[in-house]
PDB file of the backbone (N, CA, C, O) and the ligand in Angstrom, with CONECT records:
HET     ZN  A 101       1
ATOM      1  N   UNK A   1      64.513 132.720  53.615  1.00  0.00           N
ATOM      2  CA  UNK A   1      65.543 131.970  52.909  1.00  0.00           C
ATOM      3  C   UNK A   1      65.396 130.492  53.219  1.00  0.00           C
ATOM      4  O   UNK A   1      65.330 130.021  54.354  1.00  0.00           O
ATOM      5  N   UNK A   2      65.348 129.736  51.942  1.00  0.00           N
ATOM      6  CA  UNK A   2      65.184 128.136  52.356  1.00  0.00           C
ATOM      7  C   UNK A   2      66.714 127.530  52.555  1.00  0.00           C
ATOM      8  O   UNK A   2      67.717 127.593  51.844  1.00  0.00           O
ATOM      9  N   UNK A   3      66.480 126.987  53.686  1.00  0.00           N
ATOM     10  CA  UNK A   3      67.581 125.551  53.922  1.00  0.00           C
ATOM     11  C   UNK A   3      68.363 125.345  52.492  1.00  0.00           C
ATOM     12  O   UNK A   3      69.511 125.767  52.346  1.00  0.00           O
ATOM     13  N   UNK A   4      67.730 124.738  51.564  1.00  0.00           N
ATOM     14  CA  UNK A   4      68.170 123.732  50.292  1.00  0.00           C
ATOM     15  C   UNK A   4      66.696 123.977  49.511  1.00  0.00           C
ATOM     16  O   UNK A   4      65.660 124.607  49.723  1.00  0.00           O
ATOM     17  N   UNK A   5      67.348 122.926  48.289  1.00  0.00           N
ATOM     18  CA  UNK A   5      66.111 122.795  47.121  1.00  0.00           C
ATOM     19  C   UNK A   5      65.559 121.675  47.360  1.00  0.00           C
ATOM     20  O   UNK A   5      64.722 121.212  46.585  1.00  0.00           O
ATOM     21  N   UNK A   6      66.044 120.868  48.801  1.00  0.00           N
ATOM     22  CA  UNK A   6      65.568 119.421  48.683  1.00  0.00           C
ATOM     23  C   UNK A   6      64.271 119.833  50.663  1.00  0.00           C
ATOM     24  O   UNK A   6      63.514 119.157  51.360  1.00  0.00           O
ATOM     25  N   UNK A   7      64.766 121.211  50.671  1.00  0.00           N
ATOM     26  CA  UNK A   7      64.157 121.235  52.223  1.00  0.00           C
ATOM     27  C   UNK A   7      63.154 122.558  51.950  1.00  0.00           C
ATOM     28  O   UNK A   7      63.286 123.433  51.094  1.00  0.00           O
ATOM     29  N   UNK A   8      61.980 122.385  53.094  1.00  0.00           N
ATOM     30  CA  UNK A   8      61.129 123.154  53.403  1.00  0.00           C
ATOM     31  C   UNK A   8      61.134 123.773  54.578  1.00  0.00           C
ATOM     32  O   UNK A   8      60.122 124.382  54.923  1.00  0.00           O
ATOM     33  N   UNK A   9      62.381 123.727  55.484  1.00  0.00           N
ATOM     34  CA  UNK A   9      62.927 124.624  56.181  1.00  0.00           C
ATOM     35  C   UNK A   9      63.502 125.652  56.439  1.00  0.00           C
ATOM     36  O   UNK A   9      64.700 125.499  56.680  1.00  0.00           O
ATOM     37  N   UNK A  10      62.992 127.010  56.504  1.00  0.00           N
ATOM     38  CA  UNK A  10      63.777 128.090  56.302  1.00  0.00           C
ATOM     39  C   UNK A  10      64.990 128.356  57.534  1.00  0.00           C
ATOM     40  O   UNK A  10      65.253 127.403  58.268  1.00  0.00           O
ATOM     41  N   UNK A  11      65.513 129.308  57.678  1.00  0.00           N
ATOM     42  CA  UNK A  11      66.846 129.178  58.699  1.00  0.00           C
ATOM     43  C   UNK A  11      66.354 129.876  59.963  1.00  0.00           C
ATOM     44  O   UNK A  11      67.191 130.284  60.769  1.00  0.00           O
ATOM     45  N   UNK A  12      65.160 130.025  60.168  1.00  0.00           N
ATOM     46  CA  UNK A  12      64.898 130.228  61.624  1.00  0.00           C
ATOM     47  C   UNK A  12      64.361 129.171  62.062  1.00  0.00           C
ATOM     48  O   UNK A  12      64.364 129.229  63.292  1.00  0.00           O
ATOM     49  N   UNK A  13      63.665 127.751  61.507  1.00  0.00           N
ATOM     50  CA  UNK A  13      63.744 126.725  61.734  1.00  0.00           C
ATOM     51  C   UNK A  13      65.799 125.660  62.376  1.00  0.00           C
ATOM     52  O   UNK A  13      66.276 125.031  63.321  1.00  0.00           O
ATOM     53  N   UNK A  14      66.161 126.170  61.033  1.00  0.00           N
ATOM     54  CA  UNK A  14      67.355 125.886  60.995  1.00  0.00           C
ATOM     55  C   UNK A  14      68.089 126.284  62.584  1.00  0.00           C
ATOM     56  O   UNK A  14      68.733 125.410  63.165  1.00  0.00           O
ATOM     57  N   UNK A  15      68.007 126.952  62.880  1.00  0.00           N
ATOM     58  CA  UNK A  15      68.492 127.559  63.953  1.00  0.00           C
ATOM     59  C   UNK A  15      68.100 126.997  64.886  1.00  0.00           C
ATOM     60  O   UNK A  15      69.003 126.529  65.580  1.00  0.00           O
ATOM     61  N   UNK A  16      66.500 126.720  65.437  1.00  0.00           N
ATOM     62  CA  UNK A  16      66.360 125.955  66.609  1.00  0.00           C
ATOM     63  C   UNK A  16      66.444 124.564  66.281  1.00  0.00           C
ATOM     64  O   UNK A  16      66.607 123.901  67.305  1.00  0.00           O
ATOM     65  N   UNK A  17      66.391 123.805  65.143  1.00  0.00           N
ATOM     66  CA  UNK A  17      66.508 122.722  64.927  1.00  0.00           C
ATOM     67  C   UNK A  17      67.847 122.052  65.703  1.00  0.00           C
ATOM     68  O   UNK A  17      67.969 121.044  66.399  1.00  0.00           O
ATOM     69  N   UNK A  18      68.561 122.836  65.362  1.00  0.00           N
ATOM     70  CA  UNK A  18      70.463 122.861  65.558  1.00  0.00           C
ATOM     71  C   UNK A  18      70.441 122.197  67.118  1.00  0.00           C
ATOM     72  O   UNK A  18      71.202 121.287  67.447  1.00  0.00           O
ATOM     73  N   UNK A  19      69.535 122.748  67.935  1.00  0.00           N
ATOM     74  CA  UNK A  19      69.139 122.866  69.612  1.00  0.00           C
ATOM     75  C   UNK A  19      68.601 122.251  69.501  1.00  0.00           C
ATOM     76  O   UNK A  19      67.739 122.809  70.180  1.00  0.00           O
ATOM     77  N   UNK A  20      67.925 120.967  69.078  1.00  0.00           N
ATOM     78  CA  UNK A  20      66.737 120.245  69.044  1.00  0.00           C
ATOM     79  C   UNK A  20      67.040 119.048  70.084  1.00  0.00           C
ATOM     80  O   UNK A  20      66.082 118.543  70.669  1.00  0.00           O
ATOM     81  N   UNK A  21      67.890 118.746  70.241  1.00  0.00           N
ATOM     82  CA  UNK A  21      68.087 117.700  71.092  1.00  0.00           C
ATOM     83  C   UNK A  21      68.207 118.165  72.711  1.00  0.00           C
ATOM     84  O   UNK A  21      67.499 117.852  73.668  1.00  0.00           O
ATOM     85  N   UNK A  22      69.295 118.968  72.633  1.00  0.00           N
ATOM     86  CA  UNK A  22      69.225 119.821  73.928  1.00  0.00           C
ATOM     87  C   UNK A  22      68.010 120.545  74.483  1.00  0.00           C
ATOM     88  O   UNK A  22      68.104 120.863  75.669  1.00  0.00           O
ATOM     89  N   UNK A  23      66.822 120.885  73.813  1.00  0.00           N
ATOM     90  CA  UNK A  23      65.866 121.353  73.997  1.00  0.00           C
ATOM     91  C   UNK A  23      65.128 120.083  74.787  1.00  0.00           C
ATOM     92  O   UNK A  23      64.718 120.132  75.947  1.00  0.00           O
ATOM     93  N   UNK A  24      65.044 118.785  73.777  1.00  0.00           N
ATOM     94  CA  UNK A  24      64.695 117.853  74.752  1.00  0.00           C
ATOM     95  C   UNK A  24      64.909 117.638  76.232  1.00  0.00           C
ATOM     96  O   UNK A  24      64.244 117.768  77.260  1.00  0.00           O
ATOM     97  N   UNK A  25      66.232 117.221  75.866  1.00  0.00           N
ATOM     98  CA  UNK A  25      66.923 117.143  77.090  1.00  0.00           C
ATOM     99  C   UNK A  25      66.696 117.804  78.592  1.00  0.00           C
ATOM    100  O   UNK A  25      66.901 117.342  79.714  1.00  0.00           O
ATOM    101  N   UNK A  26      66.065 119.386  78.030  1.00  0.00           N
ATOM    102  CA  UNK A  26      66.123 120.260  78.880  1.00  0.00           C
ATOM    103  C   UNK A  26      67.608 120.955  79.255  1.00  0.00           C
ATOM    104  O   UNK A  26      67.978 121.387  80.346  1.00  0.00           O
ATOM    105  N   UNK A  27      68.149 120.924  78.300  1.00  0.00           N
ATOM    106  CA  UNK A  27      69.502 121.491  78.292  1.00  0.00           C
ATOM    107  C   UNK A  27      69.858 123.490  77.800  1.00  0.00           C
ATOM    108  O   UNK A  27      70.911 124.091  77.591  1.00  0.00           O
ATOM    109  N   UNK A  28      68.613 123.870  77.791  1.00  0.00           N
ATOM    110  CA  UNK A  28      68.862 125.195  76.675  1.00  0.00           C
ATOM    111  C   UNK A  28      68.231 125.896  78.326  1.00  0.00           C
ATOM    112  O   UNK A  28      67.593 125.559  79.324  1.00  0.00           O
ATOM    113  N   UNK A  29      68.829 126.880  77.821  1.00  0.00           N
ATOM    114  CA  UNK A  29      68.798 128.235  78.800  1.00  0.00           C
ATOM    115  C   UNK A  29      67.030 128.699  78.461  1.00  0.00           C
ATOM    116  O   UNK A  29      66.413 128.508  77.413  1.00  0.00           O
ATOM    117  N   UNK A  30      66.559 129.318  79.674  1.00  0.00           N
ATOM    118  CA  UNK A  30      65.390 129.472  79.702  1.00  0.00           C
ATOM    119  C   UNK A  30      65.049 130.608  78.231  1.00  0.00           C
ATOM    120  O   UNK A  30      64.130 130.153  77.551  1.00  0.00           O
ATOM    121  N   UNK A  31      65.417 131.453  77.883  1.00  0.00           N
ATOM    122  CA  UNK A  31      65.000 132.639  76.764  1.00  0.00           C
ATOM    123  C   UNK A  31      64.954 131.604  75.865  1.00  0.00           C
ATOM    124  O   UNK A  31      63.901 131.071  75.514  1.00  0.00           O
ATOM    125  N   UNK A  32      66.358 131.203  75.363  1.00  0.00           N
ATOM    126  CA  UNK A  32      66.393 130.416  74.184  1.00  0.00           C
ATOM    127  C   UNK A  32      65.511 128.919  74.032  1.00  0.00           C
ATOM    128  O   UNK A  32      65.359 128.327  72.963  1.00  0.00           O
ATOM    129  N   UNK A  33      64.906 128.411  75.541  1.00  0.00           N
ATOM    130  CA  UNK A  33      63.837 127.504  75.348  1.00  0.00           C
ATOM    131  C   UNK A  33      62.298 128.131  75.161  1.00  0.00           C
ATOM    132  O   UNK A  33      61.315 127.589  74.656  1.00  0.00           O
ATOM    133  N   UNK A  34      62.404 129.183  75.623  1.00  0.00           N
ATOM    134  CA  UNK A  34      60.976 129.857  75.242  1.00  0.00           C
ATOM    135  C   UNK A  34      61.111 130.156  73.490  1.00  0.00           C
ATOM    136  O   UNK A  34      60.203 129.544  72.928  1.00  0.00           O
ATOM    137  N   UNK A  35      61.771 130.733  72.739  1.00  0.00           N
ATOM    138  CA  UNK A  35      62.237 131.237  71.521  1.00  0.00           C
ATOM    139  C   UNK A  35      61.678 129.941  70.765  1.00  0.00           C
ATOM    140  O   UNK A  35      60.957 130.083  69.778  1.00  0.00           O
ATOM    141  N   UNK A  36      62.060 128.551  71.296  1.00  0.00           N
ATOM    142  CA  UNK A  36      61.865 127.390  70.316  1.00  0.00           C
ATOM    143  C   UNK A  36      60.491 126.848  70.698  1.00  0.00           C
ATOM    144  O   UNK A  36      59.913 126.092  69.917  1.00  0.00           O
ATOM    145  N   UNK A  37      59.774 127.301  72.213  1.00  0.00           N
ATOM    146  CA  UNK A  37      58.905 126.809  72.178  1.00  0.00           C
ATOM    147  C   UNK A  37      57.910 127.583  71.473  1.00  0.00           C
ATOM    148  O   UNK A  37      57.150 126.880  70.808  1.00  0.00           O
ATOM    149  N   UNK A  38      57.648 129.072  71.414  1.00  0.00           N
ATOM    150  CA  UNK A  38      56.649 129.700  70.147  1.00  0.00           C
ATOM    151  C   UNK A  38      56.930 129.456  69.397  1.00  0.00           C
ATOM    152  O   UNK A  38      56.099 129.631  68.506  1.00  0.00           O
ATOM    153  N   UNK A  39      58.659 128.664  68.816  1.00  0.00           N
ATOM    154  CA  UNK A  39      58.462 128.925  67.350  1.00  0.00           C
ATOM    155  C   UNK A  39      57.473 127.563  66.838  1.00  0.00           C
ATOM    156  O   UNK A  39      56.799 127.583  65.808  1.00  0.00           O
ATOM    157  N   UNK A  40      57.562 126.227  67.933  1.00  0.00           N
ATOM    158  CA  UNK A  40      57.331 125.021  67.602  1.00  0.00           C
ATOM    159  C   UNK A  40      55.654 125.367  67.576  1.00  0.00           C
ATOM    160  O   UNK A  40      54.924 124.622  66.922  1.00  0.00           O
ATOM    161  N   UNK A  41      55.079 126.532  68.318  1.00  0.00           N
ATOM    162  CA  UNK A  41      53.480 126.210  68.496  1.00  0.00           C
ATOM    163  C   UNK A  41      52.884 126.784  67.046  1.00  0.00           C
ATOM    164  O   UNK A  41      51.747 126.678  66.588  1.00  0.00           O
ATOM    165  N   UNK A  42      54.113 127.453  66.473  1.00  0.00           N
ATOM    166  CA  UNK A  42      53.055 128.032  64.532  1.00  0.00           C
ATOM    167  C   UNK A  42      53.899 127.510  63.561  1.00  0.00           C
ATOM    168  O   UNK A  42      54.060 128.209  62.560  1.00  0.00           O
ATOM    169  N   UNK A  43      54.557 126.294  63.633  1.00  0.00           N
ATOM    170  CA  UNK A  43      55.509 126.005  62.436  1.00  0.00           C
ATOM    171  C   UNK A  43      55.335 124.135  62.894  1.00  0.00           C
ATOM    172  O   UNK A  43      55.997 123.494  63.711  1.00  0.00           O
ATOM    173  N   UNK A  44      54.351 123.741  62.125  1.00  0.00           N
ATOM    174  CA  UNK A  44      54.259 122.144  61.583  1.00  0.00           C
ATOM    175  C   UNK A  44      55.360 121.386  61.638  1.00  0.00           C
ATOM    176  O   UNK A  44      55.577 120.488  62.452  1.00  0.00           O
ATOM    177  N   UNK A  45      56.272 121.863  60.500  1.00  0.00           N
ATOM    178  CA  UNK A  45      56.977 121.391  60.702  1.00  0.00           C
ATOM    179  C   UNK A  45      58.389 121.225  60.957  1.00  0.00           C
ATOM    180  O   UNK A  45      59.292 120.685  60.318  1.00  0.00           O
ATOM    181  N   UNK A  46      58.332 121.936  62.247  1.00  0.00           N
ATOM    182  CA  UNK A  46      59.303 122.019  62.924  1.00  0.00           C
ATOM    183  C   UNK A  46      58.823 120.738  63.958  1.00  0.00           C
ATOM    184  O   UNK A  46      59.607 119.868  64.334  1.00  0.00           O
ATOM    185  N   UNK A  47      57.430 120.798  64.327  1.00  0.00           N
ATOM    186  CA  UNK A  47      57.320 120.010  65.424  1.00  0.00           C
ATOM    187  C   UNK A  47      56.909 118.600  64.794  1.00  0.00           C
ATOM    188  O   UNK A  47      56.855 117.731  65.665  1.00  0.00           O
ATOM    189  N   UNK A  48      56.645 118.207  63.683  1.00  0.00           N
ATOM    190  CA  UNK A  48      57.139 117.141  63.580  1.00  0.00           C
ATOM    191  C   UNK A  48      58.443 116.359  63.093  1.00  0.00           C
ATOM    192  O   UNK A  48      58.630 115.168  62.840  1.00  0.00           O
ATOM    193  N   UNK A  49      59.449 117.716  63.049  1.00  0.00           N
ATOM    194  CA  UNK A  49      60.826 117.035  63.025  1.00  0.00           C
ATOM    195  C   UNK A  49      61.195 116.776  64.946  1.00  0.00           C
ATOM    196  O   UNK A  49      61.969 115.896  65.322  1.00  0.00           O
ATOM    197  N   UNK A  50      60.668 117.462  65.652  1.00  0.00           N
ATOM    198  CA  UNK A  50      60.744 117.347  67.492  1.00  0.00           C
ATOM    199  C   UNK A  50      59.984 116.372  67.710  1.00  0.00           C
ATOM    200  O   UNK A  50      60.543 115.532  68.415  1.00  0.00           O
ATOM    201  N   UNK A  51      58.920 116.098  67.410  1.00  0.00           N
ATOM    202  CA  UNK A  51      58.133 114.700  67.646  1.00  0.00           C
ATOM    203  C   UNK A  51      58.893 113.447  67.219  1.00  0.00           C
ATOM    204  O   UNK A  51      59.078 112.461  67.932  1.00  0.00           O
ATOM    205  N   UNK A  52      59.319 113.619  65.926  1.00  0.00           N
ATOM    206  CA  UNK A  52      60.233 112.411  65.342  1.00  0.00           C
ATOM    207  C   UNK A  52      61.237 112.180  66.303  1.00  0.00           C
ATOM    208  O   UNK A  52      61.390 111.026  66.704  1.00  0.00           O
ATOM    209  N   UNK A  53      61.918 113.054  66.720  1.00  0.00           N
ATOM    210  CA  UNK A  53      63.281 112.987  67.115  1.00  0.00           C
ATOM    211  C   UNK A  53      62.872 112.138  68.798  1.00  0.00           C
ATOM    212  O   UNK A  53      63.460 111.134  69.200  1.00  0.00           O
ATOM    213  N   UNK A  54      61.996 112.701  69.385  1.00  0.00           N
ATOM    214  CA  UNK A  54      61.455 112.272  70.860  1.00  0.00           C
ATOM    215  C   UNK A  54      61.319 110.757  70.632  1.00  0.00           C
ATOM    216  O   UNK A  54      62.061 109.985  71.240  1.00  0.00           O
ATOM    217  N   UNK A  55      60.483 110.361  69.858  1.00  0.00           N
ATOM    218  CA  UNK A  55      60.337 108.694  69.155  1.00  0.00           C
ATOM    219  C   UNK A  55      61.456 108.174  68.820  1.00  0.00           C
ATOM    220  O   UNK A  55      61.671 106.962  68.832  1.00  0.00           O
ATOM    221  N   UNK A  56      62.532 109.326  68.387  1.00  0.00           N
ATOM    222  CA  UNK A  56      63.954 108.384  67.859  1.00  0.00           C
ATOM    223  C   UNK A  56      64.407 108.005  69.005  1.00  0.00           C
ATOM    224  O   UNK A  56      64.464 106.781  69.123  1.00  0.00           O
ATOM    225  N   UNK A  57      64.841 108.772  70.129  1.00  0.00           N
ATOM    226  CA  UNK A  57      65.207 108.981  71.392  1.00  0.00           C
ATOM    227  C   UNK A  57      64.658 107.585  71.963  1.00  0.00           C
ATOM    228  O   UNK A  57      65.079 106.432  71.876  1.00  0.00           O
ATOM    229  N   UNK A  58      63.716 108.077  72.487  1.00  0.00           N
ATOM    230  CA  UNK A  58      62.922 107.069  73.513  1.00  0.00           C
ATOM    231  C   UNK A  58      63.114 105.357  72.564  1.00  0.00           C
ATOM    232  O   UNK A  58      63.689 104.436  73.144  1.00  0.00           O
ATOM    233  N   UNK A  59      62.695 105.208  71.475  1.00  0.00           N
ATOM    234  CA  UNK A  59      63.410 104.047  70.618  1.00  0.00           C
ATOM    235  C   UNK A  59      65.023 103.424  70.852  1.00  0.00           C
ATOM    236  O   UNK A  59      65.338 102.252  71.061  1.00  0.00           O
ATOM    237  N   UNK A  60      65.850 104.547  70.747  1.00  0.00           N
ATOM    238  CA  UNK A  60      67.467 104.288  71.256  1.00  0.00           C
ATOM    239  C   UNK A  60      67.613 103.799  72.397  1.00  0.00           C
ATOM    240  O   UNK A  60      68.491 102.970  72.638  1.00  0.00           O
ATOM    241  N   UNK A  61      66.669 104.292  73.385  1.00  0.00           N
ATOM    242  CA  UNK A  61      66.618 104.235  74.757  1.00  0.00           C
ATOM    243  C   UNK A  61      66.461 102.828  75.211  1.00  0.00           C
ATOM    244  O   UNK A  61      67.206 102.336  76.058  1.00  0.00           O
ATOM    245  N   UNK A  62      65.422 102.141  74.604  1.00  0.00           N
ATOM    246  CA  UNK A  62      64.990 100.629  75.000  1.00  0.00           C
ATOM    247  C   UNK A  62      65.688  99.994  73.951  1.00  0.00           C
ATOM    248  O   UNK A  62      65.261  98.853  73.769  1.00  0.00           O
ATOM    249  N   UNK A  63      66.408 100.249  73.360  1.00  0.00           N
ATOM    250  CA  UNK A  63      67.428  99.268  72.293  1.00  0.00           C
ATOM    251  C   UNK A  63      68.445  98.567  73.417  1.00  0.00           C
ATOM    252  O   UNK A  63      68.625  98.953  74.572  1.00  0.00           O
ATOM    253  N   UNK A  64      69.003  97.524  72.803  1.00  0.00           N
ATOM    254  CA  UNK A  64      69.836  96.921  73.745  1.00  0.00           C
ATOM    255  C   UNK A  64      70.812  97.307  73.143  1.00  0.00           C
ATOM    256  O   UNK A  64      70.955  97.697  71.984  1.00  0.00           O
ATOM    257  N   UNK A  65      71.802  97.136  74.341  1.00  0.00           N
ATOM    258  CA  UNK A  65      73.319  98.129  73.945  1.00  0.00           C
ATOM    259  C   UNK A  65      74.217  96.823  73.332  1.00  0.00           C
ATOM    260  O   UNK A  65      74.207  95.649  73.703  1.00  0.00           O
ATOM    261  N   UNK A  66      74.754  97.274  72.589  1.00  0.00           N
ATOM    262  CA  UNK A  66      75.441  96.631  71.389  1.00  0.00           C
ATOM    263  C   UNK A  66      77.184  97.715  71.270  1.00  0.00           C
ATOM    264  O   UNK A  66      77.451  98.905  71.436  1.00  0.00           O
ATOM    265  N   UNK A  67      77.843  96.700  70.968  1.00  0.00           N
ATOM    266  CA  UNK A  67      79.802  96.999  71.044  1.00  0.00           C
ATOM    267  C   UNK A  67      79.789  96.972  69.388  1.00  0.00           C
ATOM    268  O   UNK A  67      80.238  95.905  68.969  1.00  0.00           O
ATOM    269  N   UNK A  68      79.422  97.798  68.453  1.00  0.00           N
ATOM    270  CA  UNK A  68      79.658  97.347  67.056  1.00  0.00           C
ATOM    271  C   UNK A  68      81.602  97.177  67.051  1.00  0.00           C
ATOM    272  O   UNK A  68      82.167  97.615  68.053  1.00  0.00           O
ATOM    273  N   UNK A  69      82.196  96.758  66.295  1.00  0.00           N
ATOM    274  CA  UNK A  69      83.259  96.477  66.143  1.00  0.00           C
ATOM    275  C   UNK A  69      84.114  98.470  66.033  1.00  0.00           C
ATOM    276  O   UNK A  69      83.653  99.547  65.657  1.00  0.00           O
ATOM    277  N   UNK A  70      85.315  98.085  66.523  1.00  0.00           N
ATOM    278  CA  UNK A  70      85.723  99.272  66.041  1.00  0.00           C
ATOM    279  C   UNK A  70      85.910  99.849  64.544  1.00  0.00           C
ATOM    280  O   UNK A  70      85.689 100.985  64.123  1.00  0.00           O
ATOM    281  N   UNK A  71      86.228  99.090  64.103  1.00  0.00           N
ATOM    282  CA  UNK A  71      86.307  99.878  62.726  1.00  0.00           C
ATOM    283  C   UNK A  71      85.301 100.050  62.081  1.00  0.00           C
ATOM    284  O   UNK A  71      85.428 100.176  60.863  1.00  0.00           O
ATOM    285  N   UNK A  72      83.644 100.128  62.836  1.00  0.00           N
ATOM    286  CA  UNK A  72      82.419 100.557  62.144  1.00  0.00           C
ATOM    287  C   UNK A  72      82.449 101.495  62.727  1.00  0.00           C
ATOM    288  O   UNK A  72      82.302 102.615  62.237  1.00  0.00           O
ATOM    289  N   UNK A  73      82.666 101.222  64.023  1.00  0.00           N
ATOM    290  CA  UNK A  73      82.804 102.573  64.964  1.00  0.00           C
ATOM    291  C   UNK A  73      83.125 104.097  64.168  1.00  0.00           C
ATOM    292  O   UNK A  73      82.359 105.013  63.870  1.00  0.00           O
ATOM    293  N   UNK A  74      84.543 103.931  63.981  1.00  0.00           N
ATOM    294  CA  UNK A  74      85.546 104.761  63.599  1.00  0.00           C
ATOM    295  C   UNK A  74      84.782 105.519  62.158  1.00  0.00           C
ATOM    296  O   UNK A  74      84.775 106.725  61.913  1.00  0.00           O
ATOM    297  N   UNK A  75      84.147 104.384  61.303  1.00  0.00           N
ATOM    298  CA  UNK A  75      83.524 105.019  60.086  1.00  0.00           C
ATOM    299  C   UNK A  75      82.406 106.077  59.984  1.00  0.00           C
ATOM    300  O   UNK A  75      82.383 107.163  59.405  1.00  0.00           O
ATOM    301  N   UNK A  76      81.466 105.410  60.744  1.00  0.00           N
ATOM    302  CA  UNK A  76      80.627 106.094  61.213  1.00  0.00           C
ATOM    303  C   UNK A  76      80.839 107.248  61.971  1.00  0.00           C
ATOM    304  O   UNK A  76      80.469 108.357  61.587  1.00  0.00           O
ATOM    305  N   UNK A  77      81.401 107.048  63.001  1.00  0.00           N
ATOM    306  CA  UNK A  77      81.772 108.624  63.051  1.00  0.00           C
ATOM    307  C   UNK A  77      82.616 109.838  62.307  1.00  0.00           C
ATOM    308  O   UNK A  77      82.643 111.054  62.498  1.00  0.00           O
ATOM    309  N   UNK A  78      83.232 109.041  61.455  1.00  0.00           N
ATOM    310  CA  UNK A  78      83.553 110.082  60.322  1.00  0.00           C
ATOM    311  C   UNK A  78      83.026 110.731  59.594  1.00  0.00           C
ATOM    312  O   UNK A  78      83.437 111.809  59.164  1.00  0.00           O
ATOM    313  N   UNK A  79      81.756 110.044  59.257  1.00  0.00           N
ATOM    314  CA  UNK A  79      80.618 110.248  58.458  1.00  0.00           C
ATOM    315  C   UNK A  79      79.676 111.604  58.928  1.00  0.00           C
ATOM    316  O   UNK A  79      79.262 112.619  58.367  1.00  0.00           O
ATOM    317  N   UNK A  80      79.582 110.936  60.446  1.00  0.00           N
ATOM    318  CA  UNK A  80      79.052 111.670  61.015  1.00  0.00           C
ATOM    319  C   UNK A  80      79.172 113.576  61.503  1.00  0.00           C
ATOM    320  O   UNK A  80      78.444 114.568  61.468  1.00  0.00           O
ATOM    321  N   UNK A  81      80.571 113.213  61.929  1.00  0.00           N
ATOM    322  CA  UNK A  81      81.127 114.308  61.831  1.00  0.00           C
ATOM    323  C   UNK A  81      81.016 115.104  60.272  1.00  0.00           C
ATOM    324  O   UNK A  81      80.447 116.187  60.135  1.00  0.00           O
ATOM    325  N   UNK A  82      81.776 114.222  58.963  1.00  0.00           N
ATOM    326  CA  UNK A  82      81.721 115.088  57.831  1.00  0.00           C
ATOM    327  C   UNK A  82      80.195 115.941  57.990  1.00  0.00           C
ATOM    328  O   UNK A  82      80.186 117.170  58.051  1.00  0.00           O
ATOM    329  N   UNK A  83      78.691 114.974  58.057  1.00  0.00           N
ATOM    330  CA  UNK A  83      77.565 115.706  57.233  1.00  0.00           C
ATOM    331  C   UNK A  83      77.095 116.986  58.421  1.00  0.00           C
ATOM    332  O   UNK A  83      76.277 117.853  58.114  1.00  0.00           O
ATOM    333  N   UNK A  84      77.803 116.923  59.883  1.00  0.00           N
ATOM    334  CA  UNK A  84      77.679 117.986  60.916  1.00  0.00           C
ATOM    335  C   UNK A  84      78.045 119.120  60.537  1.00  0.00           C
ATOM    336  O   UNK A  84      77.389 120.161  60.586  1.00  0.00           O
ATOM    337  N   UNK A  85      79.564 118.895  59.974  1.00  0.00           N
ATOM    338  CA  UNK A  85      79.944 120.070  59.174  1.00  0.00           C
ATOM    339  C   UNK A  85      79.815 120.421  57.818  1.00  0.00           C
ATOM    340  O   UNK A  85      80.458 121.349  57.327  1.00  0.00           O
ATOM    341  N   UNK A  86      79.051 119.756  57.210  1.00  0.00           N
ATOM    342  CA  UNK A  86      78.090 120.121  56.210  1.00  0.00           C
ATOM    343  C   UNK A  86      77.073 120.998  56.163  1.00  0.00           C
ATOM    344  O   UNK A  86      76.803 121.892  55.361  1.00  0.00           O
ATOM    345  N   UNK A  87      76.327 120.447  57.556  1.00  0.00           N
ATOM    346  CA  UNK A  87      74.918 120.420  57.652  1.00  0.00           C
ATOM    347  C   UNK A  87      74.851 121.964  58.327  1.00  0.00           C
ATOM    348  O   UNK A  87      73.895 122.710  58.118  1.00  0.00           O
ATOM    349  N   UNK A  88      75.998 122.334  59.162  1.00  0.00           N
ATOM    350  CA  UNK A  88      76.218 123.149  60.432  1.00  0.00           C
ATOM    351  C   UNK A  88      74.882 124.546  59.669  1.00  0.00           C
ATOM    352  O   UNK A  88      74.840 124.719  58.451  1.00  0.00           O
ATOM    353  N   UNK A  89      74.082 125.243  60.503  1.00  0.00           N
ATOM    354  CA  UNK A  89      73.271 126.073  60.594  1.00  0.00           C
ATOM    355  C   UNK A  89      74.531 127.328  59.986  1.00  0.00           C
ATOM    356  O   UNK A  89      75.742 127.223  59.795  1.00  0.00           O
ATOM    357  N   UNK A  90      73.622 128.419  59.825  1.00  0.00           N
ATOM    358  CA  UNK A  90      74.516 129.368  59.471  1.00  0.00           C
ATOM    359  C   UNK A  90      74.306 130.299  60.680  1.00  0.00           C
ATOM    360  O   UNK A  90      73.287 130.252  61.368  1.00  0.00           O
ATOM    361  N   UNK A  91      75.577 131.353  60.952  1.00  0.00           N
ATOM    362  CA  UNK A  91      75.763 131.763  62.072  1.00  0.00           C
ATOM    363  C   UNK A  91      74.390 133.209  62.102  1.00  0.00           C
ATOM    364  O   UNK A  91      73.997 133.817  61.106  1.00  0.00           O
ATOM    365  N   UNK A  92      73.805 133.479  63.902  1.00  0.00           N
ATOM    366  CA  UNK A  92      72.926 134.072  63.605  1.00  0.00           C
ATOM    367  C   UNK A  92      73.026 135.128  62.942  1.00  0.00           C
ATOM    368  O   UNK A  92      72.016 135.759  62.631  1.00  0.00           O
TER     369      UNK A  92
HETATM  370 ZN    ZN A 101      60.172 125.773  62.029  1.00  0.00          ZN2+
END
C-alpha cells in the first residue's frame, strides 16, 4: 500500500520513518532499532530520506541560535503540529 499519489513510500517505510529521528538519536529500543536497520540496508529510499535528515540535523546543529519573535513562533508551530496530524503513520 502506497503512502499517497504524490509518494513512493509504502507504510512499512511509513512506519520506521515515523522513528526516524529517534533512531538517530539512538533513542529506539534495541528490536525496534534492528527492524529499521534491515529495513534501511534493502530500501533506497528510505535511507536517503535518513541520510537527508542526519545532514538536516548536523546543519541545525552549527546554525546559530536565533529568538524568532513570538508570534512566528506560535504560527509555526501550529502548522507544525496541524501537518503531524495529518501526516501521523497509520496504526500498526
Ligand atoms: Zn523504506
Amino acid at each position: 500500500m502506497k503512502a499517497g499519489p504524490s509518494s513512493s513510500l509504502g507504510t512499512p517505510c511509513l512506519r520506521r520513518l515515523a522513528r526516524l529521528s529517534a533512531y538517530i538519536e539512538r533513542e529506539v529500543p534495541s528490536p525496534a532499532r534492528e527492524s529499521i536497520r534491515r529495513h534501511m540496508a534493502h530500501c533506497a529510499d528510505c535511507r536517503v530520506v535518513l541520510r537527508t535528515l542526519k545532514k538536516t540535523i548536523a546543519l541545525c546543529r552549527q546554525a546559530p541560535k536565533i529568538d524568532p519573535p513570538q508570534a512566528v513562533s506560535k504560527r509555526v508551530l501550529a502548522v507544525l503540529r496541524r501537518e503531524l496530524a495529518r501526516c501521523r503513520p497509520p496504526a500498526p
